[in-house]
Steps between C-alpha positions, in 0.01 A plus 500: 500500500615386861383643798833601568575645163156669512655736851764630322300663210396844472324762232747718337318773704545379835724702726880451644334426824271216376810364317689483804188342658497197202846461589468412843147332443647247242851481689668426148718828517307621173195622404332433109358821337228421264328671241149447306455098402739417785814576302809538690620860485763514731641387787594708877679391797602662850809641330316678185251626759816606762680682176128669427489601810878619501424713174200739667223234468206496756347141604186682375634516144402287205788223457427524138797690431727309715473162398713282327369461172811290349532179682594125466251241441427143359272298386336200676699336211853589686611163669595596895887430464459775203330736724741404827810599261369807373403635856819400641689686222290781508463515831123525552291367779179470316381426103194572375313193274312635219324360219433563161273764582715686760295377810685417816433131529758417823837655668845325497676617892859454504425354879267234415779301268887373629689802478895419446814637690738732329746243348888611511521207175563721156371397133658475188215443233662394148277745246775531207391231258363617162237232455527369192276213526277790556518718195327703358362604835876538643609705218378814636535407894669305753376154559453566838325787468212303297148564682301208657156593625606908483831467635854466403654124579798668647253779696363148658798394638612803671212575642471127626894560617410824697214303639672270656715725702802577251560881407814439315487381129723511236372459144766377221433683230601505147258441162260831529670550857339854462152402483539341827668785656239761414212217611682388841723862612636510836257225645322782739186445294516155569619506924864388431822598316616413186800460327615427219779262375562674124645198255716639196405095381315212597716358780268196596313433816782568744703668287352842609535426856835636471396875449349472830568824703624307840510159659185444643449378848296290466385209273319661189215424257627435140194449255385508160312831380236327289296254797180521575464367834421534891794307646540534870783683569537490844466105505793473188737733753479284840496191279847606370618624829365202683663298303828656490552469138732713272216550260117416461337431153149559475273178275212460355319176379461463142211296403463373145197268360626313226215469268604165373537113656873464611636144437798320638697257296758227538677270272238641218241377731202716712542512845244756596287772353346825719251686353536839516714524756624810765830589493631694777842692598625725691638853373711780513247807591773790452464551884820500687669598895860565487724520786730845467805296500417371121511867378856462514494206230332695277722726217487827420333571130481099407226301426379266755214316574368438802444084444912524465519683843300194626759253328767654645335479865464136409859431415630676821292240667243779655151465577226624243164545639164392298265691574115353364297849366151372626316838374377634138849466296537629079739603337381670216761427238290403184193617357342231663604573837337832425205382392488318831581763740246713325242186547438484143660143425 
């Protein structure tokens, strides 16, 4: 344990005073309650010991029955982008790190990472798809809604939405819509609001954009509900606006080995072998920025896909942005995929 860490612990029979004491000794807005073997009982800060206070509590009193014994933590496991998204969601300034025996082993503070602006950008996240390639596993829930590493895929991206500064997101819903509902409410739970865009029928990656509420003012996030991945979002937005483009696509380079020696021939004659050669290209990663204006192009209750949106942009003769998605990019559409995310294969 830290030196830091170590000034904001206290027995689970130290007073409200001495809390108040680790606060300001440790300057970490929190103080770590811990009980016998170092366990992490519960956590305090100025505002559980101002509500204490509030309620008839002297600074004499045990904080025992005061503290917070229901709180968010992760493992050293928990990569930082993880932990940055859930804090910005959640809206918490610090994060315990346990391990597997409950010990605090380090603190995440909100103000030692970038924190992000309030974006006024929405997001439409694509989660209606019943997964076929999937099955049996999507027989009983949404694709998106599959866990990697404890968490639902589609739990992943909103929380990596709301943490970078957008608090409007509209799920498109249909196969086991309800599922996803019950999981994802209102969005409080999660620091932003959702709604939900309710298809009678597959309409397609765009199609759904027509049971948007309103025009949005702004250019908008369309992606697919089943990536795993920490694009940047901010860099994607002034790339499209920078550019001036009707529409950004998002891509991903697809690397395949080809296990075999690849062989070029003319006139029934070799005219050069590579063995086992790289072959690279660039891909569609389901990530896309779309200027308002193309909301109009889009029909009510018919199936479109968004690639067709991009044709038409093309044909009109205006600019499509390609944007390169440098970060961790999967989408988990095939048991292997899974595998993958889950760091099994």
């Amino acid at each position: 344990m830290t030196e830091r860490i170590s000034q904001l612990c206290l027995d689970c029979r130290a007073s409200l005073r001495e809390v108040m004491e680790a606060i300001q000794r440790g300057a970490c807005g929190i103080a770590l309650v811990l009980g016998e073997g170092g366990k992490l009982l519960g956590v305090m800060t100025d505002g559980d010991v101002r509500r204490a206070v509030l309620a008839g509590a002297a600074l004499s009193d045990c904080l025992d029955p005061y503290m917070v014994r229901t709180f968010t933590w992760v493992s050293p496991a928990v990569s930082r982008s993880e932990v940055l998204d859930l804090m910005r969601a959640r809206m918490f300034s610090q994060v315990p790190i346990l391990d597997d025996a409950g010990k605090v082993v380090g603190l995440h503070l909100l103000r030692e990472v970038i924190g992000a602006e309030l974006r006024p950008n929405w997001a439409v996240v694509m989660a209606g798809g019943r997964g076929q390639r999937l099955r049996p596993l999507t027989d009983a829930i949404p694709k998106p809604m599959v866990r990697v590493a404890g968490r639902p895929i589609l739990e992943r991206i909103v929380l990596h939405l709301v943490g970078a500064g957008i608090r409007r997101v509209f799920l498109s819903v249909n196969y086991l819509a309800h599922l996803i509902e019950e999981h994802f409410g209102d969005g409080a739970a999660y620091g932003c609001r959702i709604e939900y865009l309710r298809e009678t029928e597959p309409l397609g990656t765009g199609g759904s954009l027509s049971l948007l509420p309103q025009r949005p003012s702004d250019p908008f996030l369309v992606l697919n509900g089943d990536l795993v991945t920490q694009f940047d979002v901010a860099s994607m937005f002034a790339y499209h606006c920078r550019g001036g483009y009707a529409a950004t696509v998002g891509l991903h380079e697809y690397v395949h080995d080809v296990p075999y020696a690849v062989v070029d021939v003319a006139d029934g004659r070799l005219t050069g072998i590579s063995e086992k050669p790289t072959a690279r290209w660039l891909t569609n990663a389901g990530i896309y920025v779309l200027n308002p204006a193309l909301l109009e192009r889009v029909p009510r209750n018919a199936t479109l896909g968004i690639p067709s949106l991009l044709d038409d942009c093309l044909e009109r003769g205006e600019a499509v942005g390609a944007f390169f998605i440098e970060h961790d990019w999967l989408d988990v559409g095939r048991h292997q995929e899974l595998r993958q995310a889950r760091g099994l294969g």
